[in-house]
Structures are given as structure tokens and as C-alpha cells.
N, C-alpha and C positions, 0 to 999 in steps of 0.2 A: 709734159710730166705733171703740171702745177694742175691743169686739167685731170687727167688719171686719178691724183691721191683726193682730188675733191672729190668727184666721183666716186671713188672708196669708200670714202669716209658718209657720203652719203645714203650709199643704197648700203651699206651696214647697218648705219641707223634706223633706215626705214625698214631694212628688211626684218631688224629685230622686233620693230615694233608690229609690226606687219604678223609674226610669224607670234607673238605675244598674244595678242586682240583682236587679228583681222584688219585693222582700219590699218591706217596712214601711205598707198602706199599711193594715192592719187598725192600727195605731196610729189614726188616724183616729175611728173613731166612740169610742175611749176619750176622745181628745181635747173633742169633743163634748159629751158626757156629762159626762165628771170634770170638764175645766178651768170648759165654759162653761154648764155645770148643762142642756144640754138634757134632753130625755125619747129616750128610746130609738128610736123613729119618727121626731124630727126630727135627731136623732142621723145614722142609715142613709141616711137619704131622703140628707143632703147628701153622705156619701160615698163611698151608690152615684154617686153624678153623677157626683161626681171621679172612679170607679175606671172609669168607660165613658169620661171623655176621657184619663186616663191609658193604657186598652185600648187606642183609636184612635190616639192618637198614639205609644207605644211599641209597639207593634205593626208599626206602616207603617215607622218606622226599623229596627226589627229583620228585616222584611223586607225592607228597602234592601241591608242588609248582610249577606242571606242566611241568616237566621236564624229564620225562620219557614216551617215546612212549613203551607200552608193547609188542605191537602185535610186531612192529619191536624187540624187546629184546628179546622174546621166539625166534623168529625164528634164531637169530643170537645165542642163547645158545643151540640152540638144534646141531648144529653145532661144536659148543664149549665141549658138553658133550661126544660126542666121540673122540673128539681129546686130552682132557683131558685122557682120558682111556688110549691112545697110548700114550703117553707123561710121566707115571706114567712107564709103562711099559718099557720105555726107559731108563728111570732113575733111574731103579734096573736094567739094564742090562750092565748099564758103569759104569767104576770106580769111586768113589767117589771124589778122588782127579781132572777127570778131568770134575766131575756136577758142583766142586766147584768152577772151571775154567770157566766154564759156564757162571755159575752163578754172578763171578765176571764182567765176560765180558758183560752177559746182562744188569745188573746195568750201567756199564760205557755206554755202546750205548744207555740205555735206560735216560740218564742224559746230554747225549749230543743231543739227537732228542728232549729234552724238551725246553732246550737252543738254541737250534736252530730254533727250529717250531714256526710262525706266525701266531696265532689265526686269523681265519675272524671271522671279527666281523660282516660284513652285509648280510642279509640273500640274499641280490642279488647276494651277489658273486659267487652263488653256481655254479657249470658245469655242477653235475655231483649228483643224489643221489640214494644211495644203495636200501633205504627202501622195494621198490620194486621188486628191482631183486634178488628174492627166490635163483639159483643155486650160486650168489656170495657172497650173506649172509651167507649161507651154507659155503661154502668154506671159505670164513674170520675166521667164527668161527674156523672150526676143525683148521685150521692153527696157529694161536691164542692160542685156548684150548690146543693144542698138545706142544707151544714151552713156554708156560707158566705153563703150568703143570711139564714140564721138569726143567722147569728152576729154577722155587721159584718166578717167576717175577708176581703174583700173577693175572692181567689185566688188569685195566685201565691205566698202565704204556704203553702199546703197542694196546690194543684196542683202545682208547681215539683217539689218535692222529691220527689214522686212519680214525676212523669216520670221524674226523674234513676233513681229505683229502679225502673223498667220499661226503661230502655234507650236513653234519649233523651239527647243531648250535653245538656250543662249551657246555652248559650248559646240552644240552638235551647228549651229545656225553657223558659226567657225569655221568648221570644218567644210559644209557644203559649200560656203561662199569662196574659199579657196579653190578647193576641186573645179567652183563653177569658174573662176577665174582663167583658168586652163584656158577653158573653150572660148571664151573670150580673149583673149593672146592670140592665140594662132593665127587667125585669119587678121587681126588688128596688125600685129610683125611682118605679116607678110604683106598686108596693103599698104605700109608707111615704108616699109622697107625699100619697097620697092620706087620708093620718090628720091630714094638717099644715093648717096656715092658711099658703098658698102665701105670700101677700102677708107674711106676717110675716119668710116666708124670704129671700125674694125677691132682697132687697140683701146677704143672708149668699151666697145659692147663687151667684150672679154672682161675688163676692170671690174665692170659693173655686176655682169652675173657671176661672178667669181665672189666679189664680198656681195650679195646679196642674196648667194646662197650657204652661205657662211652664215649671215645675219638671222636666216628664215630658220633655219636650219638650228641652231640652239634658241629661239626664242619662241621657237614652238614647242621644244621640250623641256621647256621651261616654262610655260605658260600658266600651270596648277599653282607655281609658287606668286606668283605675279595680281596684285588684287584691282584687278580686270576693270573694275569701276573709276577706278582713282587715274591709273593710266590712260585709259580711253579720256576722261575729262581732262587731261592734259594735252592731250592730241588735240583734242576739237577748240580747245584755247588758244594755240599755237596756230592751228590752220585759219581759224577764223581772224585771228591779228594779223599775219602774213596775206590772206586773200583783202582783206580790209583797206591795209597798206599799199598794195597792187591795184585796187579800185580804184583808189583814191589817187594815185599816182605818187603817193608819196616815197615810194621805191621803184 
């Protein structure tokens, strides 16, 4: 039970924020691992699940509210979808102790490029935009799917901010990195899942996508009231102390 209401109360939070900004939700398989001593397969397996109903549900809102280019977002997940495969693959072929290393380190890099990155905010700033170049969208994706899939870093943690450095409004870069998230789930659930004793999971994986789609779900329509900068730098504070802390062994 003490298990379940943590788990609740966790992928709520994450999901809100998740469903708010995009980022945090690679906090997630930390949480797993460190707080509730799982193994790194039952770790992923639960929060790829979240990160495909957090996809689905901030994705449809952000596409409510105009926010979501599709055409661009299939073609950057179809990309995503094989690299996700290789990435799963990888990550039942290395030790567990050094995914967790990984895992820590992508948290920390991914808490300091949030803290450090400079939204533009005017759509004249652009140089430079992806949408239409097919071979680099491709290759973003698999790149992406394959070191997120590996890692627990779930995708809009490291999608996002790229978009934004290619050309893409910050709001709409949101939107796609959710959607892309999708395609990176599926095949990640199914590859970790498949290491688990379903039935052990069973009453955690319901808990979990239950309040994290609850969480996702008003924190993306809520998102407009929310000032996206100040949030985000409290996320990347938090994760960079917490992965800090876990480097260092001090938790």
C-alpha cells in the first residue's frame, strides 16, 4: 500500500509538471530505482507506460490549442521508433549498475542544458528550421529514441530543446516532444516489460498511470497560465541536486 500511495503521489507530480513544460519526466525511473529500490527493467518498463499516456494526453491538448504540427511529429517519431528498439536492446545488454550511471548522468546533463538554455521567444529569430528537412528529422529522431530509450530519459527532456535550437516555437517544440514521446514508449514497455513479472507489477503499473494521467492531463491545460521559464529552472535545480547527490553516493 506504503508503495502505491508513493507512487501516486509521484507520477502526479511529475506528470503535472510534465504536462505543464514538457520536461521532468525522466525524474521518473530515478524515482524507481533510488527511492523504491527497483531493478532498472522494472524501473523503465513503468515509466515508459506513463510517458505514452502522458504523450497521448499532452499531445491532444496541445493540439487543441494549436500547438502541435503532426505532419512534422509522425515524421520525427517514425525516426524515433527505431531508435527506441536499438536503445532497449542496449539496455539489456550493459550492466545494470552502469544504466544506472547513465541514467544519473543523463538527469544531471539533462538539468543543467535546462538551466542553461535561452528560449527565443520571437518567431524572427529563427536561422534555421527542421520541418522540412526529411533526412535530418529522421536522424534526430533515431538519435533521440535510441539514447532515450536507453537511458529512462523519457523525451522531451532532450527532444524539446532541440527543437527550440532548429527553429521551432518553444510551445509548439511541447507539443511535438510529447507526441514524439509516444513512439518512443511503445517499443521501450514492451522491451522492459518483457524482463518483469507482470503480475508483480500489475497493481504498481495501474497506480502509476492512473495519477499520471490525471497529473498530465490538467497540467497541460493549464500550461498558458504557468510562466514556463521560472518552472522549468526549478526542475533543472532539483534534478541536477538529486542526480548530484546519487553521483556522489551521498543518497
Amino acid at each position: 500500500m506504503a508503495i502505491c500511495l508513493l507512487t501516486a503521489a509521484a507520477n502526479l507530480a511529475v506528470g503535472a509538471l510534465v504536462g505543464l513544460c514538457g520536461v521532468a519526466g525522466f525524474l521518473l525511473p530515478m524515482f524507481y530505482t533510488a527511492s523504491l529500490g527497483m531493478n532498472v527493467s522494472e524501473g523503465l518498463a513503468l515509466s515508459f507506460a506513463a510517458f505514452i499516456v502522458s504523450g497521448v494526453l499532452g499531445s491532444w491538448n496541445y493540439k487543441k490549442a494549436g500547438n502541435l504540427d503532426v505532419t512534422f511529429g509522425l515524421r520525427l517519431s517514425a525516426g524515433s521508433l527505431a531508435g527506441a528498439i536499438l536503445g532497449v536492446k542496449l539496455n539489456l545488454i550493459i550492466p545494470e549498475e552502469q544504466v544506472k550511471l547513465l541514467l544519473y548522468l543523463v538527469v544531471l546533463v539533462s538539468g543543467i542544458s535546462i538551466l542553461l538554455r535561452k528560449d527565443k521567444k520571437e518567431a524572427g529569430e529563427k536561422k534555421f528550421s527542421i520541418e522540412k528537412n526529411l533526412p535530418l528529422t529522421l536522424l534526430l529522431g533515431f538519435l533521440t529514441g535510441a539514447v532515450c530509450s536507453m537511458s529512462g530519459a523519457g523525451g522531451p527532456v532532450l527532444v524539446m530543446p532541440l527543437l527550440v535550437v532548429f527553429g521551432i516555437s518553444i510551445r509548439t517544440a511541447v507539443g511535438v516532444a510529447l507526441f514524439n514521446s509516444i513512439f518512443i514508449g511503445i517499443p521501450a514497455v514492451a522491451g522492459y516489460l518483457a524482463q518483469c513479472s507482470l503480475a508483480k507489477l500489475l497493481p504498481i503499473l495501474l497506480t502509476a498511470l492512473a495519477a499520471h494521467a490525471v497529473g498530465v492531463y490538467y497540467g497541460s491545460k493549464n500550461a498558458h497560465r504557468i510562466n514556463q521559464g521560472m518552472l522549468k529552472k526549478g526542475v533543472a535545480v532539483f534534478s541536477i541536486v538529486i542526480a548530484g547527490c546519487k553521483l556522489s553516493g551521498i543518497i
